[in-house]
C-alpha positions in Angstrom: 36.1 2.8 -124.0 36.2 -0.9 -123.3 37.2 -1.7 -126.6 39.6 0.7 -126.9 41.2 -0.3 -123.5 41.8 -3.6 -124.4 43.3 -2.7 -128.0 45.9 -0.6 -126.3 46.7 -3.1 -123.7 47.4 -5.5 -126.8 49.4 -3.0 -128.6 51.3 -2.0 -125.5 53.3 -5.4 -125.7 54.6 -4.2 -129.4 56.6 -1.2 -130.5 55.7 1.4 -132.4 58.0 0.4 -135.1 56.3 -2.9 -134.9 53.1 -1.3 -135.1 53.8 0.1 -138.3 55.7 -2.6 -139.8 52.8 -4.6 -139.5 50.7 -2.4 -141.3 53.5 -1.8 -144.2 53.9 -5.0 -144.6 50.1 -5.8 -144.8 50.1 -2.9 -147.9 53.4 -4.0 -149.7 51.9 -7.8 -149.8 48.7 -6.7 -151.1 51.0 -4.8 -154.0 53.1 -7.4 -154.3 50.8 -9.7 -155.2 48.0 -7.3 -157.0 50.6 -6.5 -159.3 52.5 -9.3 -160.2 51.2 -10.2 -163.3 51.6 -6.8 -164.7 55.2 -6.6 -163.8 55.8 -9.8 -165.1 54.0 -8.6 -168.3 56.6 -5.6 -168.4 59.8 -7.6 -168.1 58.6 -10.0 -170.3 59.0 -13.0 -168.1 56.5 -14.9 -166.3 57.0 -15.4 -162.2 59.9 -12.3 -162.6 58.5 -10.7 -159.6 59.5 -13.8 -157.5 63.3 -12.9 -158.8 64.6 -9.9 -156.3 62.5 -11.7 -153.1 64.7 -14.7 -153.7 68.1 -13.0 -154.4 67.5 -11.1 -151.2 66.9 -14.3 -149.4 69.9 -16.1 -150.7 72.0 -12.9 -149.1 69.8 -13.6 -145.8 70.6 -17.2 -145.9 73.9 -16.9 -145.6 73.8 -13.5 -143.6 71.5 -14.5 -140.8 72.5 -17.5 -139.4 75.7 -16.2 -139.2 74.9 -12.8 -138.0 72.6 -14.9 -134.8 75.9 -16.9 -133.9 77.8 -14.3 -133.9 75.3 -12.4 -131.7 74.8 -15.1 -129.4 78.7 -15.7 -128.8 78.9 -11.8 -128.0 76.4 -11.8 -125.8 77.0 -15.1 -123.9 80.6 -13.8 -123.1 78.9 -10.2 -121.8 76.4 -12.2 -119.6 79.2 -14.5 -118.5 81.4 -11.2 -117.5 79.2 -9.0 -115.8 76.9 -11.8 -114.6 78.0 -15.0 -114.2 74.8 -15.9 -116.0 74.6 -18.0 -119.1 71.3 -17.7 -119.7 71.3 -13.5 -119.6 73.1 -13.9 -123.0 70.6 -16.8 -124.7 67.7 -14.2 -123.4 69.1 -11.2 -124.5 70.0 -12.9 -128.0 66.3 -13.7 -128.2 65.2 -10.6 -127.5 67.3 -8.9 -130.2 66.5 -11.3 -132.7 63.0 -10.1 -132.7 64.4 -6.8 -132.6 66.3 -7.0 -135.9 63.0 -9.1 -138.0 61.8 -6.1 -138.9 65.0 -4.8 -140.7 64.6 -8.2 -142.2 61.0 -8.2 -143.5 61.4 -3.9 -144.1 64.4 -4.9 -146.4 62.8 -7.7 -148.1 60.2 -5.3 -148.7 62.0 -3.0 -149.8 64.1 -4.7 -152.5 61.5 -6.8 -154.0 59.0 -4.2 -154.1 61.4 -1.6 -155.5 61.0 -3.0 -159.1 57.3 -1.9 -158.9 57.8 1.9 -159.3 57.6 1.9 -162.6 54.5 0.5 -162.8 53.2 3.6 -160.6 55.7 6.3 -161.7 56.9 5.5 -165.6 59.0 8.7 -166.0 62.7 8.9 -164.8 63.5 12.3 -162.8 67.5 11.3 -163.7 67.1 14.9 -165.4 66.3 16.7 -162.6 69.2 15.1 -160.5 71.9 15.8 -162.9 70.4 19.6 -163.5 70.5 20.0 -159.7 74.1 18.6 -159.2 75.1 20.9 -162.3 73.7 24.5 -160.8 75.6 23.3 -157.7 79.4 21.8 -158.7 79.0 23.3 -162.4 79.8 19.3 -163.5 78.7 16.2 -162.4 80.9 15.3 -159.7 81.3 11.6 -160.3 83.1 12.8 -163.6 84.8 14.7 -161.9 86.4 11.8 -159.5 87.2 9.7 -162.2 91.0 11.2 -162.2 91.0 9.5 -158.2 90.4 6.1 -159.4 92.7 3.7 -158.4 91.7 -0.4 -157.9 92.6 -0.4 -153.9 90.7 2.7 -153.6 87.2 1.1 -155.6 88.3 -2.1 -153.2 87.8 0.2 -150.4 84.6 1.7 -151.6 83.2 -1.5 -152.4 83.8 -2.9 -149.0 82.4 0.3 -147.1 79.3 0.4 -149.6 78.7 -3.7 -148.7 79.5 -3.1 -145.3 76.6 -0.9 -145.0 74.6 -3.8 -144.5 75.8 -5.4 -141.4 76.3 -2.0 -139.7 72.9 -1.6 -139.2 72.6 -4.8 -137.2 76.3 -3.9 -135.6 74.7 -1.1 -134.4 71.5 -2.2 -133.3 73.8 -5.0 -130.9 75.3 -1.8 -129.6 72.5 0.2 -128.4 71.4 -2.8 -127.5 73.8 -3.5 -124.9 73.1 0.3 -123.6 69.2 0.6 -123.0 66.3 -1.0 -124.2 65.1 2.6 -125.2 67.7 3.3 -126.8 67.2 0.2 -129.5 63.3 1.4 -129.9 64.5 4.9 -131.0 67.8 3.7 -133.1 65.0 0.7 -134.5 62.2 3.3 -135.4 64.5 6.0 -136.9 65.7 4.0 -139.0 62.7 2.2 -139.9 61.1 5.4 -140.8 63.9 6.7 -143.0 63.6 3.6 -145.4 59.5 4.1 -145.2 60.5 7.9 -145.8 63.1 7.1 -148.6 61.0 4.4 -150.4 58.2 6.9 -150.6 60.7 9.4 -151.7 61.1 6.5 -155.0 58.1 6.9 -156.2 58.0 10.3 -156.2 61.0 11.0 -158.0 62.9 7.8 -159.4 65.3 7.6 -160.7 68.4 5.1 -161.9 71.1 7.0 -160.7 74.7 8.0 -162.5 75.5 4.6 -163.4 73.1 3.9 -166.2 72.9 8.0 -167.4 75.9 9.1 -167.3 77.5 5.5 -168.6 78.5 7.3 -172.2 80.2 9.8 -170.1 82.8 7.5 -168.6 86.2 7.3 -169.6 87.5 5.6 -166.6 86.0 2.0 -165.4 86.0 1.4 -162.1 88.0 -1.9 -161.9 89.2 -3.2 -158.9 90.1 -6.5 -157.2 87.6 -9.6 -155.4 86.0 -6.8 -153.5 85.1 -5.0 -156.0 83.5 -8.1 -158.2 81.6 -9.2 -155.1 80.3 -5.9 -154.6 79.1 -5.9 -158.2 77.6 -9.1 -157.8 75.5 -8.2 -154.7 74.8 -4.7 -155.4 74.2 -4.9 -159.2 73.0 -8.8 -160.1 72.6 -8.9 -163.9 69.2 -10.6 -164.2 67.2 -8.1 -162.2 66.0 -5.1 -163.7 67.2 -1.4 -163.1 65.9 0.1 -159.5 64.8 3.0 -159.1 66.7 4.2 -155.4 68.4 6.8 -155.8 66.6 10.1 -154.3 67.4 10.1 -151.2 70.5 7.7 -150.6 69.2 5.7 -148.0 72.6 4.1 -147.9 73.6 7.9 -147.0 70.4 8.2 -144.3 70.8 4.8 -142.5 74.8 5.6 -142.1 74.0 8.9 -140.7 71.4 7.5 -138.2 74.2 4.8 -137.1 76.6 8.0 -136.5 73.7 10.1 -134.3 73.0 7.1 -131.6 76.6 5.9 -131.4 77.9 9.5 -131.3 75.0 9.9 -128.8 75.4 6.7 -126.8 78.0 4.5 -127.5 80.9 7.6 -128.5 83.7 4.9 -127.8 83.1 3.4 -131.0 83.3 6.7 -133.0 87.3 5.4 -133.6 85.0 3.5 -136.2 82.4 4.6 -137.0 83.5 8.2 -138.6 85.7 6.8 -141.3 83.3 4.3 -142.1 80.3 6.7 -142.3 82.5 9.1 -143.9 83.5 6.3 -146.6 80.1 5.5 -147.3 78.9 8.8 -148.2 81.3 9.3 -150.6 81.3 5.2 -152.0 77.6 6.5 -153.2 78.7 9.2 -155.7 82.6 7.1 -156.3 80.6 4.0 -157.1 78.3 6.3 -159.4 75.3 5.2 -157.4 74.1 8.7 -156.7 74.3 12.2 -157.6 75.2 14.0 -154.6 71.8 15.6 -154.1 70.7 12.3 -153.1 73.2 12.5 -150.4 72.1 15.8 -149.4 68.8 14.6 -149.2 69.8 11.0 -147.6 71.3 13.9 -144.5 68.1 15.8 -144.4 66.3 12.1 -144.2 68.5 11.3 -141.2 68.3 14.4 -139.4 64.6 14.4 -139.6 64.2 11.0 -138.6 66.7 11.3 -135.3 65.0 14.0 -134.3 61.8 12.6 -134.9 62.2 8.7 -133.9 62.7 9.5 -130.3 60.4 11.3 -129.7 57.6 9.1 -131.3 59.0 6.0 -129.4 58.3 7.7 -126.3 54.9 9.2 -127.3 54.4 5.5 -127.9 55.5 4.1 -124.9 53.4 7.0 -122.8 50.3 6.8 -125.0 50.4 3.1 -124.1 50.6 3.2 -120.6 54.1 1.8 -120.2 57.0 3.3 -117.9 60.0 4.0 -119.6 62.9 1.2 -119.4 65.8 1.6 -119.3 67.0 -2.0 -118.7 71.0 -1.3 -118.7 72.8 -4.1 -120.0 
């Protein structure tokens, strides 16, 4: 009883999402570096699996001191506002920094660790994907969008797909700036739907429309700078093919962005429904996913809002702690 007394007083100063972040990320680096060799061995080029973990960090490079400025200004002003208090927004900026590390390290994760399904899982389940979206549209719908393809509108597509990514941390300022309970249960939905979805990848992977359907195509989908940035992030040409398709986590994480800021923050759903809206369909209009993977990136998202806060208060209760709800 001792023991187990002090363990949870311990774990009470981390959240549950932290809790199991740390255990994920204990497991990924003991695959990551098990299995190295062998997928160097399959792409034929020694030190390979060192490729995606630092292409993810140049994008963080840039992306993260950047994103921390930006935070800090925001916050500084808010302090300043509503409390004449300087050091309120240098705290809070803090605080949310160690908030958002484990989007970093989960997405580093993530990435790198991706090109290790087919180590574990050799056989594409494309098949199944395009059989499902045929018994349900009666074609494959990305063919059937290429009459709708216009440069401005794959400029538009390729902005909303990009933008994705600093959405998450947009968000996370938000409910941020609501209730510190609100960022554990935005933080641990989310965190769950990529654990969820990467699970998901090894289950049934998959390459996605893009590479199956690529004989298919008639119409490319050229566009302007966006568009050739967005190919240069999204698609580099010296990794290898990932295998993230089923479920669309780019579909699940927009969907659990909607359900806290619809829930908390509805003042910002002026932006947030045509960007969520543009997303979902920038997954099947890029030819990044069939659209069962975006049914399934919805199911991901509604099991994961329901679920996440309701496990970050277990947590918090099981713990001992008194719910906070530290209003900004």
């Amino acid at each position: 009883m001792k023991a187990w007394n002090g363990l949870r007083k311990g774990l009470s100063h981390f959240e549950l999402y932290e809790v199991v972040g740390i255990v994920v990320s204990i497991l990924a680096m003991t695959v990551f570096f098990a299995y190295g060799d062998a997928v160097d061995q399959k792409q034929g080029v020694e030190g390979w699996h060192w490729y995606p973990v630092q292409w993810i960090w140049d994008i963080y490079r840039d992306f993260i001191p950047k994103a921390f400025l930006i935070a800090l200004a925001v916050l500084l002003f808010v302090g300043w506002w509503k409390y004449r208090d300087l050091r309120w927004g240098v705290k809070k900026t803090l605080t949310i920094a160690r908030v958002a590390l484990p989007f970093c390290v989960l997405l580093i994760i993530y990435r790198a660790l991706n090109f290790y399904i087919p180590l574990f899982a050799p056989v594409d389940r494309d098949q199944w994907l395009l059989d499902v979206d045929q018994w349900l549209f009666g074609t494959h719908p990305s063919l059937w969008m290429e009459p709708m393809i216009r440069p401005w509108l794959t400029d538009w597509m390729s902005f909303v797909y990009m933008a994705w990514f600093p959405m998450i941390f947009i968000t996370l300022l938000l409910m941020f700036l609501h209730a510190r309970q609100t960022v554990a249960a935005y933080v641990t939905s989310a965190l769950f739907s990529f654990y969820i979805g990467y699970f998901c990848y090894t289950l049934v992977p998959a390459t996605g429309p893009l590479y199956t359907l690529a004989d298919s195509y008639t119409v490319s989908l050229t566009g302007g700078a966006i568009s050739d940035l967005r190919q240069g992030v999204v698609s580099p040409n010296d990794l290898a093919v990932p295998r993230d398709v089923f479920p669309s986590l780019h579909t699940a994480i927009s969907c659990v962005m909607f359900y806290y800021i619809a829930k908390y923050r509805p003042r910002w759903l002026w932006l947030y429904v045509p960007m969520v809206v543009s997303i979902l369909i920038s997954t099947v209009y890029l030819r990044y996913h069939y659209v069962i993977d975006v049914f399934a990136g919805v199911a991901l998202a509604a099991f994961t809002c329901y679920a996440g806060e309701r496990w970050s208060v277990w947590w918090r209760v099981r713990m001992g702690r008194q719910e906070e709800r530290d209003s900004a």
